[in-house]
VOGU-3710 file (C-alpha; in Angstrom, 3 decimals, decimal comma):
1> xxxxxxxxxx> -7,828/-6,405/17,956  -5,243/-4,287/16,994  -4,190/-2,585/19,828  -5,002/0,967/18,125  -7,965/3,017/19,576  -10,950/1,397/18,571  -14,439/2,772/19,139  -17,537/0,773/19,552  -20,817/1,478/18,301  -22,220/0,674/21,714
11> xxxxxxxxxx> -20,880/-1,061/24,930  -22,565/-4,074/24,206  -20,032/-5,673/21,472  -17,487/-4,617/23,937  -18,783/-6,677/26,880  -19,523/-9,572/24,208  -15,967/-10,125/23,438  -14,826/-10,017/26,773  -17,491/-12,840/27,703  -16,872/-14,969/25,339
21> xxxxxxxxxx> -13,085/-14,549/25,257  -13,005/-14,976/28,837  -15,678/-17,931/28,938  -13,723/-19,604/25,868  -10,772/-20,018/28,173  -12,901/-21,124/31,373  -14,667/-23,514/29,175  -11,206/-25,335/28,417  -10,085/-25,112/31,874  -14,000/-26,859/33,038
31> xxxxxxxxxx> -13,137/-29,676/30,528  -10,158/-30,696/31,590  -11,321/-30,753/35,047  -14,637/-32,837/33,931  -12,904/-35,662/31,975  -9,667/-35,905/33,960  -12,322/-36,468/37,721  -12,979/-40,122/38,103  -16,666/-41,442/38,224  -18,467/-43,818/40,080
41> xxxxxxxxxx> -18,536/-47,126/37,921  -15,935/-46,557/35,823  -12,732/-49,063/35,760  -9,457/-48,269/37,836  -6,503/-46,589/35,907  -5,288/-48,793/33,223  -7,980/-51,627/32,793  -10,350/-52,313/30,413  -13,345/-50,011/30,204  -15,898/-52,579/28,744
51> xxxxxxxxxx> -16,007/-51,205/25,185  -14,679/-53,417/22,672  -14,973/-52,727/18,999  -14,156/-55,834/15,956  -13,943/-58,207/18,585  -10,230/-57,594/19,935  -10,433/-53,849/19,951  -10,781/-53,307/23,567  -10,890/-49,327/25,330  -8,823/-48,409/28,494
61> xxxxxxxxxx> -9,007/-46,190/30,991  -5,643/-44,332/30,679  -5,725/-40,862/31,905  -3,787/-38,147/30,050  -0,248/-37,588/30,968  0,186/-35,231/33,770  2,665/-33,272/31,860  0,340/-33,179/28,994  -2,148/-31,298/31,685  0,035/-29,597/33,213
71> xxxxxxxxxx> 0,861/-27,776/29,670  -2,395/-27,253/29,083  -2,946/-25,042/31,990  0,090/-22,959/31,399  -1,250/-22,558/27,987  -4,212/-21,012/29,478  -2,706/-19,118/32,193  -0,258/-17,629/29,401  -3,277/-16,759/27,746  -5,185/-14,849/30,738
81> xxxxxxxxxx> -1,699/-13,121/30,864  -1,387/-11,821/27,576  -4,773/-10,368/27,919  -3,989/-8,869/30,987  -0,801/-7,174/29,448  -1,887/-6,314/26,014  -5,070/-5,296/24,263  -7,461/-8,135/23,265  -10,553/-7,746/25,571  -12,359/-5,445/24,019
91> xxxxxxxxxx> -11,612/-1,726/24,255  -9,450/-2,785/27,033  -5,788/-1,765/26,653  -4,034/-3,829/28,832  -1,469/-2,769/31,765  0,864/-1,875/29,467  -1,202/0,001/27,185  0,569/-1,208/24,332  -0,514/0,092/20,995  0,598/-0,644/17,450
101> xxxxxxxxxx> 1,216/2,906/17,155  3,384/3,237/19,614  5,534/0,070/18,747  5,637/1,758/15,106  6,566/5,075/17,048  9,419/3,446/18,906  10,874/1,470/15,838  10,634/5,218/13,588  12,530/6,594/16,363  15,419/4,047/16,735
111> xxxxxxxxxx> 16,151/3,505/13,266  16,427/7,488/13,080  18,758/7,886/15,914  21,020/5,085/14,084  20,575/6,003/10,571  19,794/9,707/10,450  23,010/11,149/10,504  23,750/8,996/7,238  20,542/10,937/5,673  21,828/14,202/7,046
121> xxxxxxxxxx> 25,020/13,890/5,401  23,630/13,216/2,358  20,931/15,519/2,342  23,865/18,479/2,206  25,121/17,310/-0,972  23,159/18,898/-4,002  21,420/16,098/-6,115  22,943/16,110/-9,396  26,174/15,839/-7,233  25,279/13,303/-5,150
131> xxxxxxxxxx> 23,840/10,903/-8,800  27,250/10,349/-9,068  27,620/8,515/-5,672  27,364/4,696/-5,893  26,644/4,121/-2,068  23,893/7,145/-1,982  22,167/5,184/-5,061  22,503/2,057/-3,900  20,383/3,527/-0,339  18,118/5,447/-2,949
141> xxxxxxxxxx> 17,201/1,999/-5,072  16,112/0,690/-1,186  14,003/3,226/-0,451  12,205/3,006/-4,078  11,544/-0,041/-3,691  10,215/0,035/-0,155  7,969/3,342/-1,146  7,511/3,480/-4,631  7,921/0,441/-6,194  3,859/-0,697/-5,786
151> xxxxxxxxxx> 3,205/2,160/-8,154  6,187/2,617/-10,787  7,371/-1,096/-10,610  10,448/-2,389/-9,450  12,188/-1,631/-11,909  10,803/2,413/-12,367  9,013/1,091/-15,881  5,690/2,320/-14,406  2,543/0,924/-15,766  -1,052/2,179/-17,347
161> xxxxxxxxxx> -1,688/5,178/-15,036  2,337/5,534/-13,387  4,425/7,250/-15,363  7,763/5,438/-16,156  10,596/7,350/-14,215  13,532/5,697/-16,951  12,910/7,824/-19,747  13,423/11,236/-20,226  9,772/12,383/-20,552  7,955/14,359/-17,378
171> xxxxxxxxxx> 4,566/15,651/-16,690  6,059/17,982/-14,011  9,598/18,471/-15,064  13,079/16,363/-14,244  14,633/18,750/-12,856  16,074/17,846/-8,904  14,190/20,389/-7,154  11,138/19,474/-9,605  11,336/15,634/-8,392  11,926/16,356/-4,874
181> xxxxxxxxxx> 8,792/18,835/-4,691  7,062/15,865/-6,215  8,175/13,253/-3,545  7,583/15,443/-0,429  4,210/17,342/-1,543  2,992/14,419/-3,998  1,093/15,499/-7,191  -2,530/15,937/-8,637  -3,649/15,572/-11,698  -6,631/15,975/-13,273
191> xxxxxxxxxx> -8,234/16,086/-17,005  -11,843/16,725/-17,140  -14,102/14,710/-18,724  -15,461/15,942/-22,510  -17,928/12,961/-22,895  -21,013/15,616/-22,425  -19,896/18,420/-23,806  -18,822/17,604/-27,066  -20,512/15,124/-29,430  -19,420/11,944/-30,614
201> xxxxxxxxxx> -18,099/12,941/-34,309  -16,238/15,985/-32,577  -14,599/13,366/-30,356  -13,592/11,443/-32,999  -11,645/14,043/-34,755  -9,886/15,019/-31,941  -9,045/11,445/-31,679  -7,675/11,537/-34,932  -5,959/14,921/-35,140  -4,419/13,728/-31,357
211> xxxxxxxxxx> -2,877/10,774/-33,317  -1,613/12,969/-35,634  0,336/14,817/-33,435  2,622/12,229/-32,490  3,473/11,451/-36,315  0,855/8,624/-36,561  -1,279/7,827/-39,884  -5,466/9,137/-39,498  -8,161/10,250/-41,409  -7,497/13,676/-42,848
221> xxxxxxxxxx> -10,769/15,151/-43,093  -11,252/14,382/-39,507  -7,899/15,234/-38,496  -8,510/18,604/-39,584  -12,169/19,306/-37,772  -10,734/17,989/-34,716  -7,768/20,298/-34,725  -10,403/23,107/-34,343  -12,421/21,074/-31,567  -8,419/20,335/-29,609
231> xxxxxxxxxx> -7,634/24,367/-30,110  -10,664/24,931/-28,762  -11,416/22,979/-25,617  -7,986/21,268/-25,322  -5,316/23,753/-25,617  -5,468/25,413/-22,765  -3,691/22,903/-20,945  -1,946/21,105/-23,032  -0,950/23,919/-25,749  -1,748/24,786/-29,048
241> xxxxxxxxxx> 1,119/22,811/-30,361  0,011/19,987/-28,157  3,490/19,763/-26,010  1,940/20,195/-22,756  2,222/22,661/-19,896  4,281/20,811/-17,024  2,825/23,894/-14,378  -0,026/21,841/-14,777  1,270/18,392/-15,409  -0,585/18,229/-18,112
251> xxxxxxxxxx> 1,452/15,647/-20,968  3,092/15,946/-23,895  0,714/14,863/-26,700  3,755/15,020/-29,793  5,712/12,160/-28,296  5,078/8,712/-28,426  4,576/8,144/-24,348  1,478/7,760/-23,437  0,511/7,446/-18,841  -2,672/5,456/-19,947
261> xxxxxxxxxx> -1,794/4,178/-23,659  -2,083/5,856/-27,047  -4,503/3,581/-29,085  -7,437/5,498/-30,730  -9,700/3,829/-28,212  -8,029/4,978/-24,960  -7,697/8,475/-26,262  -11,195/8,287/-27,123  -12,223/7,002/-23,396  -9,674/9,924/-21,443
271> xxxxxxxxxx> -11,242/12,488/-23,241  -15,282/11,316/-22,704  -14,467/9,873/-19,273  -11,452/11,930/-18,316  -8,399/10,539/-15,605  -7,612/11,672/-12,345  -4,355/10,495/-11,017  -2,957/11,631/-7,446  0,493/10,690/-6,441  0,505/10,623/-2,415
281> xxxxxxxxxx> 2,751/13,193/-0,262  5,522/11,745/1,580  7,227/14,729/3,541  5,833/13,482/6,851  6,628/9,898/5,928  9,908/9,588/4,943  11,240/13,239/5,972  13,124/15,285/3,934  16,712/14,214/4,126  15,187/10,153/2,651
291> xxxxxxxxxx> 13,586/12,115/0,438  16,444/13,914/-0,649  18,270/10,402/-1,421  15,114/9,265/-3,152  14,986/12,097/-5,707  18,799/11,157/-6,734  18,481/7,970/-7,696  15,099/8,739/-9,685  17,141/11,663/-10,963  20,048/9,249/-11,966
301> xxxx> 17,359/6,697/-14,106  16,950/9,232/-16,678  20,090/10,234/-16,817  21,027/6,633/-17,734
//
């Protein structure tokens, strides 16, 4: 259990784990009482029982420590305890009505009393300013790599689908304001897919002329058709010179960066199949003076 609001498709899965939690922990106690009672028959405390194995191998009847019992039922009682306190009976919530979300709440809370006024100082200074502060980047490469590192990499290098933040080239723009609207609001981007609308000859000129664009050797006969097919259905978002239209986010096909690789064959898939990528918001995450701090040091890897 989690401690979180959980909801049950009936009562009976409920009830279930409080049975058998609760009869789990009986059961233990019940054993211990059953093996540690003596019977009728059996030998006194420390004799031999009878049972001999390879001759010499003889059995007695030692009982367990009583500190050895004695832990055992404090186990269990800490047990009956904990479930009392906290949540782990079901949709019970315990006395203290403990959540996750709460503890989460609580920790958010602290850490902003302690460190906010840090963030708020920073936060007035503007962010081409403030890329020239060691100790602001040095709390700006933290929070990367907590936030945005399982996307962009450690290192900002990005990967097939996550644009590298070291280099100069944006969908959206570099500018400060541009990169902090892109943190707090996130991003969504979208190019359709062509796969049924255009043929498979027409998609391999526009494959070729595409290549072409960013200085690279094709066929020229094709080349040419597909400039036709890419002023056609293409330029609209990315331009009839093929630079792209960052109010969109749509890329810059003359350059040699490419978000999900340039090779004839992934050009060829992105325009039948199309790519949707969605960068997440984080304005109610991380709030905007962390955000603030963020955008400077991504600011400050291009600038390098």
């Amino acid at each position: 259990m989690t401690g979180t609001d959980v909801s049950f498709t009936s009562n009976f899965w409920n009830l279930w784990i409080i049975v058998l939690t609760l009869a789990n922990i009986f059961a233990c106690w019940w054993l211990i009482r059953w093996t540690a009672k003596p019977r009728h028959g059996e030998s006194a405390a420390g004799e031999v029982t009878g049972h001999t194995w390879d001759e010499t191998l003889a059995e007695y009847n030692n009982p367990l420590p009583r500190w050895w019992l004695w832990l055992f039922y404090l186990t269990m009682l800490f047990g009956l305890t904990y479930l009392a306190l906290y949540p782990g009976l079901g949709s019970y919530r315990g006395l203290l009505n403990w959540t996750q979300a709460s503890a989460y709440e609580q920790e958010v809370q602290a850490a902003d009393a302690k460190f906010g006024p840090l963030f708020k100082k920073y936060a007035a200074t503007p962010i081409e300013q403030l890329a020239n502060d060691p100790d602001a980047l040095r709390i700006g490469q933290r929070l990367f790599v907590n936030y945005c590192a399982g996307c962009h990499g450690s290192d900002a290098g990005g990967g097939p689908g996550f644009p590298n933040l070291r280099d100069k080239d944006w969908l959206y723009g570099g500018q400060p304001e541009t990169i902090l609207a892109s943190i707090l609001d996130g991003r969504t981007g979208s190019m359709p897919a062509w796969g049924q609308v255009l043929d498979g000859k027409s998609i391999d000129a526009v494959v070729a002329y595409i290549q072409t664009l960013s200085g690279r050797q094709a066929d020229a006969t094709l080349a040419s058709a597909g400039k036709t097919t890419f002023e056609t259905y293409c330029a609209a978002c990315h331009g009839a010179d093929g630079k792209g239209n960052p109010a969109l986010g749509a890329p810059n096909l003359t350059d040699k960066t490419w978000l999900y690789g340039g090779s004839p064959g992934v050009i060829r898939q992105s325009i039948i199949n199309g790519r949707s990528g969605r960068m997440p918001a984080h304005r109610d995450f991380l709030g905007e003076d962390k955000a603030h701090l963020l955008a400077t040091y991504v600011y400050s890897l291009s600038r390098k």
